[in-house]
C-alpha positions in Angstrom: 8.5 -23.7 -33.4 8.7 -20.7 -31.0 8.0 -21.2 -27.2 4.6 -20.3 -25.7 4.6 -17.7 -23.5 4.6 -17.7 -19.9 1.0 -18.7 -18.1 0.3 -15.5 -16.7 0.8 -16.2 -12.6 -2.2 -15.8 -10.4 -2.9 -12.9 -7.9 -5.0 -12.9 -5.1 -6.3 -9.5 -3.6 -6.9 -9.8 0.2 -9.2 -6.7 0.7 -12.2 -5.9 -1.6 -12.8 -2.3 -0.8 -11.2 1.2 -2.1 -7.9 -0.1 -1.8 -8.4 -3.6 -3.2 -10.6 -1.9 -6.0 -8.0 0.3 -7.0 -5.5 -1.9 -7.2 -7.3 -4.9 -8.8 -8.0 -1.9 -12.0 -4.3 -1.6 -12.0 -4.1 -5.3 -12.3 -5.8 -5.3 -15.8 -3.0 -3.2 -17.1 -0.5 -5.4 -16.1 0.9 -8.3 -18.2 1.8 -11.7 -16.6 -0.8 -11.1 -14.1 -4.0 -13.1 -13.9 -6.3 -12.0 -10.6 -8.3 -14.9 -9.5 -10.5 -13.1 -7.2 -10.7 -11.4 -3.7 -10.1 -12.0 -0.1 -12.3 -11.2 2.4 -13.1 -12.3 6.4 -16.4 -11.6 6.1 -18.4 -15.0 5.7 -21.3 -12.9 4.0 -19.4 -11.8 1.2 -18.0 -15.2 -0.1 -19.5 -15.2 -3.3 -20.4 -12.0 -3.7 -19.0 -9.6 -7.7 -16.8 -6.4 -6.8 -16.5 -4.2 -9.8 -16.9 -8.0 -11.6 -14.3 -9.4 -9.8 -15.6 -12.5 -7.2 -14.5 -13.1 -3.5 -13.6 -16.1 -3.0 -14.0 -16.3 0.8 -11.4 -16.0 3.6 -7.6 -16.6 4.5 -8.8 -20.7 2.9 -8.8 -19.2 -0.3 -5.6 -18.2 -0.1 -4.2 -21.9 1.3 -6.3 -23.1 -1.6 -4.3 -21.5 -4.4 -0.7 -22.0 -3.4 0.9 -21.1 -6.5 -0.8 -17.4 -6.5 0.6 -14.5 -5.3 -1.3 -12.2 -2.8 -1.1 -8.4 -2.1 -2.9 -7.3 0.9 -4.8 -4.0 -0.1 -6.4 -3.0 3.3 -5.7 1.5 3.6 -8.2 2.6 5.8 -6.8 5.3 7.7 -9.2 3.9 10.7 -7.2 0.7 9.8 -3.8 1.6 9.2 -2.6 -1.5 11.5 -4.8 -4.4 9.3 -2.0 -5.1 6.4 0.2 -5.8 9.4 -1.9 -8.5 11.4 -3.6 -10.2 8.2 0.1 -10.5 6.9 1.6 -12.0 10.3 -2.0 -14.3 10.2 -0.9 -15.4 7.1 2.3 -16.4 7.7 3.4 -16.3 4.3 7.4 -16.8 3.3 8.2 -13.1 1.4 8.0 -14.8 -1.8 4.6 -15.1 -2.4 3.8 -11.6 -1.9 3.5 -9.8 -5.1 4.7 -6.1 -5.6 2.7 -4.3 -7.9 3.6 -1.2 -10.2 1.0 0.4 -12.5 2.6 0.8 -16.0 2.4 4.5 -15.6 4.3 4.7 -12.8 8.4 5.4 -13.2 10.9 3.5 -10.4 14.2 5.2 -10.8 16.9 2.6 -11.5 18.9 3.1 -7.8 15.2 3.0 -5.8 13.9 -0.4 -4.2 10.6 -1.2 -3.5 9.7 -4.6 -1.0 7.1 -7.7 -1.5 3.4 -6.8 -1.2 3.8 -3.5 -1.7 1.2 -1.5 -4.0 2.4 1.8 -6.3 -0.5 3.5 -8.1 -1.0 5.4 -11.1 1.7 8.3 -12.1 3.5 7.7 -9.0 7.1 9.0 -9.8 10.0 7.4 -7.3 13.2 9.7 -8.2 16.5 8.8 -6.6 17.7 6.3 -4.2 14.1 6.2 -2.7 13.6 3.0 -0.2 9.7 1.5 -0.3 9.7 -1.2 2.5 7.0 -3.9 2.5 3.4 -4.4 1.9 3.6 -0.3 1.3 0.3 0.9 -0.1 0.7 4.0 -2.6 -1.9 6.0 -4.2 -1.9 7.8 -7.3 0.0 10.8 -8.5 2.3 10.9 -5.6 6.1 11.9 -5.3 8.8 10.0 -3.5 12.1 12.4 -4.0 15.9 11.5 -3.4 17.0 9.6 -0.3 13.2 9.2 1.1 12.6 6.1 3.2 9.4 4.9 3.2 9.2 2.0 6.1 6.9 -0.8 6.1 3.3 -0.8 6.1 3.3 2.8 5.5 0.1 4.1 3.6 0.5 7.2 1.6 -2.9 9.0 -0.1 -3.3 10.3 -3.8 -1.3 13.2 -4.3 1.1 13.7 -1.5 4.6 14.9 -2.1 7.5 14.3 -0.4 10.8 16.4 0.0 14.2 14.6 -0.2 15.7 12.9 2.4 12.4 12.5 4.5 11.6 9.1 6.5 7.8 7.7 7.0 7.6 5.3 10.1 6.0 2.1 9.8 2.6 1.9 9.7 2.3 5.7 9.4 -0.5 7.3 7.3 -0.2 10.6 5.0 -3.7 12.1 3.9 -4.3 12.7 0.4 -2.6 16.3 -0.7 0.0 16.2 2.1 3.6 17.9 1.6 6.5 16.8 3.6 9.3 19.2 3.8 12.6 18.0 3.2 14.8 15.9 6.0 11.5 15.7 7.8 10.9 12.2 9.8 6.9 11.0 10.3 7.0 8.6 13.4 5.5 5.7 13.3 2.0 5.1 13.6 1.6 8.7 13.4 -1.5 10.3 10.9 -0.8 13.1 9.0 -4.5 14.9 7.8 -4.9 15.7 4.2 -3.4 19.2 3.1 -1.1 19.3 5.8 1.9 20.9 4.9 4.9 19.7 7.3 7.5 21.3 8.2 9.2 19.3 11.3 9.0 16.4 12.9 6.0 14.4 13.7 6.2 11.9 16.5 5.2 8.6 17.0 1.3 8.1 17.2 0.3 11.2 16.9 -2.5 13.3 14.7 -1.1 16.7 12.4 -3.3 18.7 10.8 -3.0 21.9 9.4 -0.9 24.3 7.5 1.8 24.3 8.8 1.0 21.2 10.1 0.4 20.9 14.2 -0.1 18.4 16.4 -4.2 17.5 17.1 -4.6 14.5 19.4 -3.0 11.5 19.8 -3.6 8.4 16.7 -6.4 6.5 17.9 -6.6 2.9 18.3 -7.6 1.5 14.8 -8.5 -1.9 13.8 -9.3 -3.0 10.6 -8.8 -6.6 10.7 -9.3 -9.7 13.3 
């Protein structure tokens, strides 16, 4: 008699809104996944359907399900720093952080992407590309040869990336961005949507523009307690 396939392991979503919305949709295309719910600090929400999908209340839900998997899906640009504290809240080992990979998105064989990171729909990684951890990426974006993307880096729908570039932790790239090759975002830093970049952008700091130019410094952003 042939053996049963695999119970489908349960994921947890901490984050019900764009990015936890987007990425729960990407969920249903994925086999061996089963989401249980959402996770979300808001004591008023516990309860509540998102997109038919129920939040199951705070950081207990997660302690309540120890055999799930969690991805923390908060993007906000105004928040860019939350994946960062609710993961360190959490104080979960690497292991139960799921990384997550819409079917129509292609990994080259010599890239490497880390726990709790998020890749979107027709999201093309093409050589040696290095995603770090609880990395959120949007749809239809390009990461080229040699690019080094570093932990809690969010990077929007569209944005394109030259070879050899390096995003700093916690950085944020608008939607429609293009990097030039070689080029290193600091960390922290926000790059506005459309910008084209064409050198360095330092720590903490706004670009905007074609050719991008530096704006004002990042502001402080919180997302999550």
């Amino acid at each position: 008699m042939p053996d049963s396939p695999p119970e489908p392991r349960g994921l947890l979503i901490y984050g019900a809104g764009g990015f936890g919305r987007e990425t729960a949709q990407a969920v249903t295309a994925l086999p061996g996944r089963r989401l249980l719910g959402f996770v979300d600090d808001d004591p008023d929400r516990a309860g509540v359907l998102v997109d038919g999908v129920a939040i199951l209340g705070g950081a207990k839900a997660v302690e309540a399900a120890p055999d799930a998997q969690v991805v923390v899906c908060v993007g906000s640009p105004a928040g860019y720093d939350g994946r960062r504290r609710i993961v360190e809240r959490l104080g979960l080992p690497p292991a139960r952080y799921a990384t997550l990979l819409h079917p129509s998105a292609w990994v080259s064989p010599s890239s490497r992407i880390g726990p709790g990171s998020v890749v979107l729909a027709q999201t093309v990684l093409t050589a040696s590309a290095r995603v770090g951890a609880h990395v959120a990426i949007m749809p239809h974006v390009t990461v080229t040869h040699d690019d080094v993307v570093e932990d809690y880096a969010t990077i929007a729908s569209g944005v394109r990336l030259g070879g050899g570039v390096r995003v700093g932790a916690g950085a944020y790239l608008g939607a429609g961005a293009l990097i030039r090759q070689g080029v290193e975002i600091g960390p922290g830093a926000l790059v506005g949507m459309g910008a084209v970049v064409l050198r360095d952008v330092p720590p903490g700091e706004v670009w905007v523009g074609s050719p991008a130019r530096y704006l004002r410094p990042a502001p402080h952003r919180k997302e999550a307690p």
